[in-house]
PLY file of the C-alpha trace (Angstrom):
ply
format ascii 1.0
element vertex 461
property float x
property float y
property float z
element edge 460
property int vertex1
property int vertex2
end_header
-1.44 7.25 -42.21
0.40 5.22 -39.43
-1.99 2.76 -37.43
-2.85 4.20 -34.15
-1.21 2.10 -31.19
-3.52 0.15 -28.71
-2.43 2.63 -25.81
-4.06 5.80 -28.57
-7.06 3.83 -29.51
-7.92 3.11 -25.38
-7.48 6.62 -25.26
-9.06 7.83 -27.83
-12.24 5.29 -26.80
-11.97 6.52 -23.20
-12.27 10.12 -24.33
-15.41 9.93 -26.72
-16.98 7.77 -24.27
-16.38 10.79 -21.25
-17.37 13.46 -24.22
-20.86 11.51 -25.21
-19.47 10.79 -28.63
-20.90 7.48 -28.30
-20.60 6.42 -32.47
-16.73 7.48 -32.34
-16.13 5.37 -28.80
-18.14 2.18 -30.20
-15.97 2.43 -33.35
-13.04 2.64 -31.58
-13.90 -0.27 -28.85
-14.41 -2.15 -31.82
-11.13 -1.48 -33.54
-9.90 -2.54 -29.86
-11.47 -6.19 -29.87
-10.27 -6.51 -33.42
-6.69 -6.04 -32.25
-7.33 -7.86 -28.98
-10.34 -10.92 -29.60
-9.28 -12.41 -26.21
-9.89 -9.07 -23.88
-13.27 -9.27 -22.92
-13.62 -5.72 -21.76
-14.00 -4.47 -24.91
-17.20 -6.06 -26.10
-18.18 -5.05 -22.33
-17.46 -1.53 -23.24
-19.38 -1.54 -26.53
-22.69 -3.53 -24.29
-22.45 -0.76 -21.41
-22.88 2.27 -24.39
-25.40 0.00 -26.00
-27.09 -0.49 -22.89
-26.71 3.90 -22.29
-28.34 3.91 -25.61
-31.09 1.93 -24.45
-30.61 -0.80 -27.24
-30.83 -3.52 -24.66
-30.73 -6.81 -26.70
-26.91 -5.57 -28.49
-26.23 -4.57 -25.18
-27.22 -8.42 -23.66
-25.20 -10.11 -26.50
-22.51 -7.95 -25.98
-22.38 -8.82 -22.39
-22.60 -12.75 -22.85
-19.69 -12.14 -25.63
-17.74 -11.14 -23.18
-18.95 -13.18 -20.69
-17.77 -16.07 -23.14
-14.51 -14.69 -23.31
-14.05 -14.19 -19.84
-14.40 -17.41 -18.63
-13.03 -19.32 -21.40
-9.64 -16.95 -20.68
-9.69 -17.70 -16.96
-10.26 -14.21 -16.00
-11.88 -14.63 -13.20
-12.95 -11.48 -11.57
-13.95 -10.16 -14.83
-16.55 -13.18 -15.45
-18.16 -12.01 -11.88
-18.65 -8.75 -12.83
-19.77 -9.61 -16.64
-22.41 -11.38 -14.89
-23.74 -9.28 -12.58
-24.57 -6.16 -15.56
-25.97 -9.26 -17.25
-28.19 -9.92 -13.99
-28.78 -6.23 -14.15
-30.69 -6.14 -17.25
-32.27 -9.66 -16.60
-32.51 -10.94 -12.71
-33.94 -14.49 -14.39
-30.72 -14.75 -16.21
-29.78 -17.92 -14.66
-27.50 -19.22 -17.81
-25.20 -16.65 -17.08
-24.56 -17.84 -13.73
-24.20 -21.50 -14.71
-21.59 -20.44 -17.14
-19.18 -20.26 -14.09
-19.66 -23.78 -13.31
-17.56 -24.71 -16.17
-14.43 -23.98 -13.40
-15.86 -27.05 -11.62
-15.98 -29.32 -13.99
-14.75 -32.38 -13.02
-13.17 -31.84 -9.71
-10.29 -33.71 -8.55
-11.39 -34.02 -5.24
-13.21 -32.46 -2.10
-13.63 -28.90 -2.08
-12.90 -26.41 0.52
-17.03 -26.07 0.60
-17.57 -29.59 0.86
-14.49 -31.35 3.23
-15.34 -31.43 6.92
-13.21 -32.47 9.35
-14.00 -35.89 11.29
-13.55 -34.70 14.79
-17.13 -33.38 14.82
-17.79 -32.17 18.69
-21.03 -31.84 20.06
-24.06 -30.04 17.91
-23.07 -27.81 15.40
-25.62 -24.50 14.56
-26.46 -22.75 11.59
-24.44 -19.38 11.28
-27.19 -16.70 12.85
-26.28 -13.33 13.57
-27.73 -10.90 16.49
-28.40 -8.25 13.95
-28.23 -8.78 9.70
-25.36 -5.87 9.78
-23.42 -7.39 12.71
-19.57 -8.14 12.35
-18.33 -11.07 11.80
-16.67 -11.59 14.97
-20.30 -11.87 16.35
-20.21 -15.61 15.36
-19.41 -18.22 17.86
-17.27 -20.63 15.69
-16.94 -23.53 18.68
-21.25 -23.81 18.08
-20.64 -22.96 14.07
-17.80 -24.98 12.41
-17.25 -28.96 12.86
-13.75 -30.18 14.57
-13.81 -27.21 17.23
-11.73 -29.01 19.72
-9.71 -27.54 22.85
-6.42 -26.18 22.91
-3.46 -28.14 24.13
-1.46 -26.29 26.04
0.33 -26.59 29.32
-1.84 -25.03 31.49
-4.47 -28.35 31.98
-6.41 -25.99 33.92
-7.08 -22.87 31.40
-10.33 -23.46 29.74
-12.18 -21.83 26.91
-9.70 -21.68 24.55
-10.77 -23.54 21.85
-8.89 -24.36 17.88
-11.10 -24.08 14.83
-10.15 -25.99 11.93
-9.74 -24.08 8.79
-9.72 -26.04 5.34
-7.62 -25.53 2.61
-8.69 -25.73 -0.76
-7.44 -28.94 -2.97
-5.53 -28.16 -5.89
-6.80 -28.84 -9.13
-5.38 -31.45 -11.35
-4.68 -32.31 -14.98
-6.57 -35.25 -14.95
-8.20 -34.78 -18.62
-9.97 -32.14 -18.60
-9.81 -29.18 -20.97
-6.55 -27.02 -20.50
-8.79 -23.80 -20.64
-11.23 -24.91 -17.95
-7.26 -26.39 -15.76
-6.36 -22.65 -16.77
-9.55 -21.18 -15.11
-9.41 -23.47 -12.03
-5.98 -22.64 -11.42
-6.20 -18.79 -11.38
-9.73 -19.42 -9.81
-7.75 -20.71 -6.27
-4.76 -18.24 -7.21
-7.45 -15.85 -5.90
-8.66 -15.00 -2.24
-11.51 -15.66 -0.80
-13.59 -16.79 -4.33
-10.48 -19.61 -5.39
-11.56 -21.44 -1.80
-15.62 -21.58 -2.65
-17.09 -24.62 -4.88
-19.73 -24.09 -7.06
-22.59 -23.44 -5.26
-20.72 -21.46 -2.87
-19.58 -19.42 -5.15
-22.84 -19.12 -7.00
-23.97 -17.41 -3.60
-21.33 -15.25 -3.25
-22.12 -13.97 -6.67
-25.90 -13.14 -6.66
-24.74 -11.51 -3.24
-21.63 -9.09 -4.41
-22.49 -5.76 -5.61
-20.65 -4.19 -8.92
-19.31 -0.36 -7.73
-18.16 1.65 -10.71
-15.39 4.06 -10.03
-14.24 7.23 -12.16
-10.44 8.13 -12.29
-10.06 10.22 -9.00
-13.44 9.01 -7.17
-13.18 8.55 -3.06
-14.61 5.10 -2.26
-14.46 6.24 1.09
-12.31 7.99 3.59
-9.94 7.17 6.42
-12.13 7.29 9.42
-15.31 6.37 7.88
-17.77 3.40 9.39
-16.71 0.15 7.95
-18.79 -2.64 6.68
-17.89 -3.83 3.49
-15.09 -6.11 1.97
-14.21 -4.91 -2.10
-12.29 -6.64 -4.56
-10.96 -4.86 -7.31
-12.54 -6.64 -10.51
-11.12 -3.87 -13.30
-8.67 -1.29 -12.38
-6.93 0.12 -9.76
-7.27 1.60 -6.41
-4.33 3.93 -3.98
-5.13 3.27 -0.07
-3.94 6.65 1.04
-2.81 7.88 4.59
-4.52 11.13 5.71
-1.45 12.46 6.85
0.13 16.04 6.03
1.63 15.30 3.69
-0.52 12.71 2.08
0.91 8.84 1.96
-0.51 6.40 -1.26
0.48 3.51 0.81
0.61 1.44 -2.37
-1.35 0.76 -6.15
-3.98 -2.14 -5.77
-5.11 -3.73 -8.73
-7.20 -6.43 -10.72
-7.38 -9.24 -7.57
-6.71 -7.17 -4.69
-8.36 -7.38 -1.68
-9.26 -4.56 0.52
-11.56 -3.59 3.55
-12.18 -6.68 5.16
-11.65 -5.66 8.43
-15.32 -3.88 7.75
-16.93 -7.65 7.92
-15.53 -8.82 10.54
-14.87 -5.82 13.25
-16.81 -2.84 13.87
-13.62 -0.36 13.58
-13.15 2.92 10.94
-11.44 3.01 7.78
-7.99 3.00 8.67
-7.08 4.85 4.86
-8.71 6.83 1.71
-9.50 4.50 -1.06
-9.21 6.92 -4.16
-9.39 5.21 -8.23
-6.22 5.73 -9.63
-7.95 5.23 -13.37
-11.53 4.05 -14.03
-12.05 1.10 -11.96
-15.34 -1.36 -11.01
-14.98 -3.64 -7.75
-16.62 -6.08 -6.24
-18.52 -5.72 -2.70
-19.25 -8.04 -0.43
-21.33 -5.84 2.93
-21.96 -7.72 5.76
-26.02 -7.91 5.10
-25.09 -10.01 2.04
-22.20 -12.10 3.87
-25.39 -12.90 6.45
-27.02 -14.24 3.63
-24.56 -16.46 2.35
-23.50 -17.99 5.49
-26.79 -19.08 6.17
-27.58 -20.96 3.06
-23.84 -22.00 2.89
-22.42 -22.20 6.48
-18.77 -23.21 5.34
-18.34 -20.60 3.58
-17.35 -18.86 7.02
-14.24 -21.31 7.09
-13.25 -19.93 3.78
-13.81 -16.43 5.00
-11.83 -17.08 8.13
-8.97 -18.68 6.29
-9.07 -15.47 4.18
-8.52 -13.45 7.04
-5.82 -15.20 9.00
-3.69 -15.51 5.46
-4.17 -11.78 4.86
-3.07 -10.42 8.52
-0.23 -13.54 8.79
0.84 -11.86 5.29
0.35 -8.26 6.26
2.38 -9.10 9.91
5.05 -10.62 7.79
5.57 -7.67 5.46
5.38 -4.88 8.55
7.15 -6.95 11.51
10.55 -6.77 11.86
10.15 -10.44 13.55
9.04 -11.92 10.25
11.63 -9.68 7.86
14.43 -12.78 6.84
11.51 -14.33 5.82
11.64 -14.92 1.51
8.39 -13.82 -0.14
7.65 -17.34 -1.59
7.74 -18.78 1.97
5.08 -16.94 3.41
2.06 -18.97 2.25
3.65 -21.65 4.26
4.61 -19.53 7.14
0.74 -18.52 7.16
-0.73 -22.12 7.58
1.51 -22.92 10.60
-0.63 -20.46 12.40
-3.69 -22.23 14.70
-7.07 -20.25 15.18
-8.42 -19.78 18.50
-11.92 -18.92 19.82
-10.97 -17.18 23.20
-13.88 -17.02 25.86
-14.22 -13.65 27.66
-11.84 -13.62 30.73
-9.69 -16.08 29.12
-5.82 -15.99 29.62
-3.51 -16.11 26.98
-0.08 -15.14 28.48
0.59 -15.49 32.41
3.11 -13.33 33.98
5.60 -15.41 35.64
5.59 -17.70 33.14
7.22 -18.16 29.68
4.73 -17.73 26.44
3.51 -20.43 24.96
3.84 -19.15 21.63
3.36 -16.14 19.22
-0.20 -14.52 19.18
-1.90 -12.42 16.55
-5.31 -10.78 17.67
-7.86 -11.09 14.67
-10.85 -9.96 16.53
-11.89 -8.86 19.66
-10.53 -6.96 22.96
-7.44 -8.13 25.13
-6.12 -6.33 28.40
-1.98 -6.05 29.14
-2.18 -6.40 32.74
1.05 -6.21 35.05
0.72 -7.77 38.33
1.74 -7.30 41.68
0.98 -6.84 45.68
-0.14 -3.43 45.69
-2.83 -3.61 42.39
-2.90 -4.34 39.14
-2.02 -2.12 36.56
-3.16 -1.97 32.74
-0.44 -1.29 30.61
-2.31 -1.19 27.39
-5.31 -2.61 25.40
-4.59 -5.24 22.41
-6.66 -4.14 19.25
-6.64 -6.45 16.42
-3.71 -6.62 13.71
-1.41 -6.57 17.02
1.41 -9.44 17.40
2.52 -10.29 21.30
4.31 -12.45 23.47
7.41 -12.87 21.32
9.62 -11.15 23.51
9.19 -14.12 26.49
9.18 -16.63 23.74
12.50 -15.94 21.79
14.06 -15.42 25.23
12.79 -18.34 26.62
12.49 -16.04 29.63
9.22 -15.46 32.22
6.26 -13.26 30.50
6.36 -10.03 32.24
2.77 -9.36 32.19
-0.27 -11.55 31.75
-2.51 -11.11 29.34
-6.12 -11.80 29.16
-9.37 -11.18 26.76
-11.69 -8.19 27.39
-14.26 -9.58 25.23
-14.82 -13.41 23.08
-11.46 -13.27 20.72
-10.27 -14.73 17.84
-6.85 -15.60 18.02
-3.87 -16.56 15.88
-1.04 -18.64 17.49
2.29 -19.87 15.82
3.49 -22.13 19.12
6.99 -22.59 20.57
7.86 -25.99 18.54
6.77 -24.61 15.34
8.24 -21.27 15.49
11.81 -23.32 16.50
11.30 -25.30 13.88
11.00 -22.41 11.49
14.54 -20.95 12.94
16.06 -24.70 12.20
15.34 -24.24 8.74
16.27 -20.23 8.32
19.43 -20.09 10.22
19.70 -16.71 9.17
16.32 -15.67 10.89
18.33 -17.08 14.38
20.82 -14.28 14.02
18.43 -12.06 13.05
15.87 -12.64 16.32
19.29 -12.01 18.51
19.58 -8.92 17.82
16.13 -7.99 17.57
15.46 -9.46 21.19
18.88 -7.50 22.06
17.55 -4.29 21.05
13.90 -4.85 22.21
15.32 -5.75 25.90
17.12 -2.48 25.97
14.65 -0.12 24.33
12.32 -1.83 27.46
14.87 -0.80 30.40
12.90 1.27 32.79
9.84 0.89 31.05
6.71 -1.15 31.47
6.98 -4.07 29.63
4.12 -4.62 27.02
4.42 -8.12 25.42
3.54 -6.81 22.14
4.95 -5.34 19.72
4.51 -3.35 16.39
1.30 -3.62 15.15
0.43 -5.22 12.50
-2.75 -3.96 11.44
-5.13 -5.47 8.84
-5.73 -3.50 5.19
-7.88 -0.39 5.10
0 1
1 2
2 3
3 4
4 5
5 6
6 7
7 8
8 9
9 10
10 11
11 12
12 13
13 14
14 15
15 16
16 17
17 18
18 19
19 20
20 21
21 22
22 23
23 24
24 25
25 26
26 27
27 28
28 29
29 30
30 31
31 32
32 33
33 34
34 35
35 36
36 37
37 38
38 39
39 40
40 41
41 42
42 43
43 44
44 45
45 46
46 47
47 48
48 49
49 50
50 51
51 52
52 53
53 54
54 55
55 56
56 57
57 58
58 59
59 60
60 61
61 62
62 63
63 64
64 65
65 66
66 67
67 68
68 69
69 70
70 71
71 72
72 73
73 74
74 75
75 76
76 77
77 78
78 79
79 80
80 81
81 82
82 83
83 84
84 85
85 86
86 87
87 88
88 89
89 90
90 91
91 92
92 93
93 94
94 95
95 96
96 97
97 98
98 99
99 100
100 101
101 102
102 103
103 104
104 105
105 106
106 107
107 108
108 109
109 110
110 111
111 112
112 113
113 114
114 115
115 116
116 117
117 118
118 119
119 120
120 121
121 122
122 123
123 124
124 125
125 126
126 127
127 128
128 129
129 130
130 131
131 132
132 133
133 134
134 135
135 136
136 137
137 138
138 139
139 140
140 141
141 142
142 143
143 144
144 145
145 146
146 147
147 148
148 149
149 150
150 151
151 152
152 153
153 154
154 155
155 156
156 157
157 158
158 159
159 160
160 161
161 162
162 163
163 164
164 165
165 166
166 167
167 168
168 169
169 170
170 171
171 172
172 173
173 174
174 175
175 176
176 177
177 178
178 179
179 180
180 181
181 182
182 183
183 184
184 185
185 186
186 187
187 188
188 189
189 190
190 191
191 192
192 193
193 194
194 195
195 196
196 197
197 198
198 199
199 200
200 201
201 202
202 203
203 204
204 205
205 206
206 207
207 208
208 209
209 210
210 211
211 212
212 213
213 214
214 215
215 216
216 217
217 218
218 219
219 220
220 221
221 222
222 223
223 224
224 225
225 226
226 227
227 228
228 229
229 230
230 231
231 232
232 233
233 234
234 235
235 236
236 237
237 238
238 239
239 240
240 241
241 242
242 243
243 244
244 245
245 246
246 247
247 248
248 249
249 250
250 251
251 252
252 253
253 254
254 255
255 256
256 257
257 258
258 259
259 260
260 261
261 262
262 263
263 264
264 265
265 266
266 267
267 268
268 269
269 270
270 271
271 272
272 273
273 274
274 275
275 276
276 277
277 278
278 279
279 280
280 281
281 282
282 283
283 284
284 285
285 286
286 287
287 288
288 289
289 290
290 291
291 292
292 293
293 294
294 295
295 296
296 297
297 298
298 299
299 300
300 301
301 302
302 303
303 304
304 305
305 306
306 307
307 308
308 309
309 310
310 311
311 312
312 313
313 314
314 315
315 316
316 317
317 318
318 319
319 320
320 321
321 322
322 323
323 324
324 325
325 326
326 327
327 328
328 329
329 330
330 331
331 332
332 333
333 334
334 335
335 336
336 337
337 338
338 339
339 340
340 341
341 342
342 343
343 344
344 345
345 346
346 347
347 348
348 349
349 350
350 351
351 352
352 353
353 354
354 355
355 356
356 357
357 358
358 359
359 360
360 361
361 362
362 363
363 364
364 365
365 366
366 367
367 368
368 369
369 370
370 371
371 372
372 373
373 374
374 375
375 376
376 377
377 378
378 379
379 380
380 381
381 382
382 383
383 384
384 385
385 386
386 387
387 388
388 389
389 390
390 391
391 392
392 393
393 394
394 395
395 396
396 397
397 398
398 399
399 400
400 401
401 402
402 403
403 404
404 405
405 406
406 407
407 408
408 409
409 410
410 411
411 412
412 413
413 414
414 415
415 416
416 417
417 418
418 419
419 420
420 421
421 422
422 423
423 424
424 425
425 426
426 427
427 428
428 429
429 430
430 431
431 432
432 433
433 434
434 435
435 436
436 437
437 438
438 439
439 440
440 441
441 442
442 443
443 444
444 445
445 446
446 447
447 448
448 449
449 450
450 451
451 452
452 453
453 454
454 455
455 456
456 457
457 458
458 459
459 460
């Protein structure tokens, strides 16, 4: 008799294990880590029947088996989730968390955790919030995160405006250290949001997350729905779907994806379906738990915010026909050329009459299109956050046709004049490109109010 392939054995595991033939699925998750010693989900398998069995102590060994194997493998995500069903069964557990440390080992240099800028200005608070489930956008960075220091621009008279530093994380090194921990480190930063945290950051952001177990075909949640939670997928996959007629899957998201994380930081509905595509457990991060974290580890906000702006830079870049000559391996680098702004309440980002002083991105918060003239002033439209303006009076190095000012506190991405030149320097092809783009814009505009945004460029579900 032929040996069954891995792809029949998964199957025929998956089936006895959704049948309650528990003997035949252990058997066959066996067979599986046989075949495949350096998977760790199937001795995870075997310790979640054990632990449906209520044989607790195979189930723990499984579970730090494949804990073992996680780690020592780099994976990640799946080390995170080993150990919170280890924490599950035993909250005093604290080995399993110091297993993780092993991706700090020594570190080459200062983490994003632990570097602060040296431009400290004036006192600096811990991270409170108004209410434990507030947004994130609650926060005011210029009293929260070192370096906060005013933004230059040509208006010496426009204040409240202030840049907050963001820190990048240093990249680990071969300096000695075992090539399975280098391994580890490296896919540790190749991650969002966790690859930024050092060790005791991310040890919070563990004993925080929650583990959500998804069957093939389950609803997460639904386009529309109240948002307040970011997920991670730690184990299968995930289809953000449009509730349109017919139906969109916008796309498959799977082991590392991010998703939801304009629920921390905005109160604004789900703006898709999250439905499993196959069995799938993610990681959740709600904003109650986020609280937590930022107030034993305050800089963990910088790595939170540096999340953000690299995942609606990325997201503007893939949607906005401004961004399109861009190559996919240059948008990293496109994304750290854009500043972050803390924008007071009444403050003015674009003055009619005059040309923009760069290209904004609204990340949080409310901003106002306002046209100007003798009679009254007229709204033209309300700025929500994923939108991109001003580009239109910047690549035309023409007048701003409307002013436009903040509703409420904003954060704000900026790429300014000089840099975005710069950029063109280098892609000559993205010159041509931005002609005829600003050619067809100023037509499709004739006779209309002018709105200096532009497609939106809103964040993920």
């Amino acid at each position: 008799m032929a040996e069954e392939s891995l792809k029949q054995l998964r199957a025929r595991a998956s089936l006895s294990l959704r049948n309650g033939d528990f003997d035949t699925a252990l058997a066959a998750y066996r067979s599986l880590a046989k075949r495949e010693p350096k998977n760790p989900l199937w001795s995870q398998r075997r310790a979640e029947i054990y632990l449906q069995l209520g044989r607790n102590t195979q189930a723990m060994k499984g579970f730090e088996h494949a804990l073992d194997i996680a780690i020592n493998g780099g994976e990640i995500l799946a080390a995170i989730a080993v150990c919170k069903q280890i924490l599950e069964i035993d909250p005093d557990h604290d080995e399993a968390l110091d297993r993780l440390h092993l991706l700090y080992s020594e570190p080459a240099g200062p983490s994003a955790m632990s570097a602060q800028p040296s431009n400290d200005v004036g006192a600096v608070h811990e991270v409170e919030p108004p209410l434990d489930d507030a947004p994130l956008e609650e926060v005011l960075l210029t009293e929260t995160i070192p370096g906060a220091s005013p933004h230059t621009t040509s208006r010496p008279d426009e204040s409240g405006i202030m840049e907050i530093p963001l820190v990048e994380p240093a990249a680990p090194k071969a300096d000695g250290r075992d090539a399975a921990v280098i391994g580890a480190r490296e896919q540790l930063l190749a991650t969002p949001l966790f690859g930024s945290l050092d060790a005791s950051g991310l040890r919070a952001v563990v004993e925080q997350v929650q583990l959500v177990s998804l069957d093939e075909g389950d609803v997460l949640f639904r386009q529309g729905d109240p948002a307040d939670t970011l997920y991670v997928v730690a184990e299968g996959a995930v289809v953000p779907i449009a509730e349109e007629i017919p139906r969109k899957k916008l796309a498959v998201l799977e082991t590392g994806s991010f998703f939801g994380e304009i629920g921390l930081l905005a109160d604004m509905p789900r703006n898709a379906t999250i439905e499993a595509l196959v069995d799938s457990r993610l990681l959740a991060i709600d904003r109650k738990a986020m609280w937590r974290i930022l107030k034993k580890h305050r800089s963990v906000l910088q790595v939170m915010l540096r999340f953000l702006r690299d995942r609606l830079v990325d997201r503007l870049i893939r949607t906005n026909p401004l961004f399109s000559a861009f190559p996919a391996q240059h948008r990293a680098a496109v994304a750290r050329l854009f500043q972050f702004l803390e924008v007071r309440k009444g403050g003015t980002l674009i003055e009619q009459g005059r040309p923009s002083e760069g290209l904004f991105a609204l990340l949080a918060g409310r901003a106002e299109v306002i046209q100007m003239d003798i009679a009254s002033d007229q709204v033209l439209a309300e700025l929500v956050p994923g939108e991109l303006f001003g580009e239109m009076s910047l690549l035309t190095d023409s007048p701003a046709r409307a002013t436009v000012t903040t509703k409420t506190k904003c954060w704000v991405l900026t790429l300014g004049r000089d840099k975005l030149e710069r950029l063109i320097e280098k892609n000559p092809e993205l010159r041509e490109f931005i002609r005829g783009l600003t050619s067809d814009r100023e037509i499709a505009n004739l006779g209309l109010g002018q709105r200096p945004g532009s497609e939106s460029g809103a964040l993920e579900p």
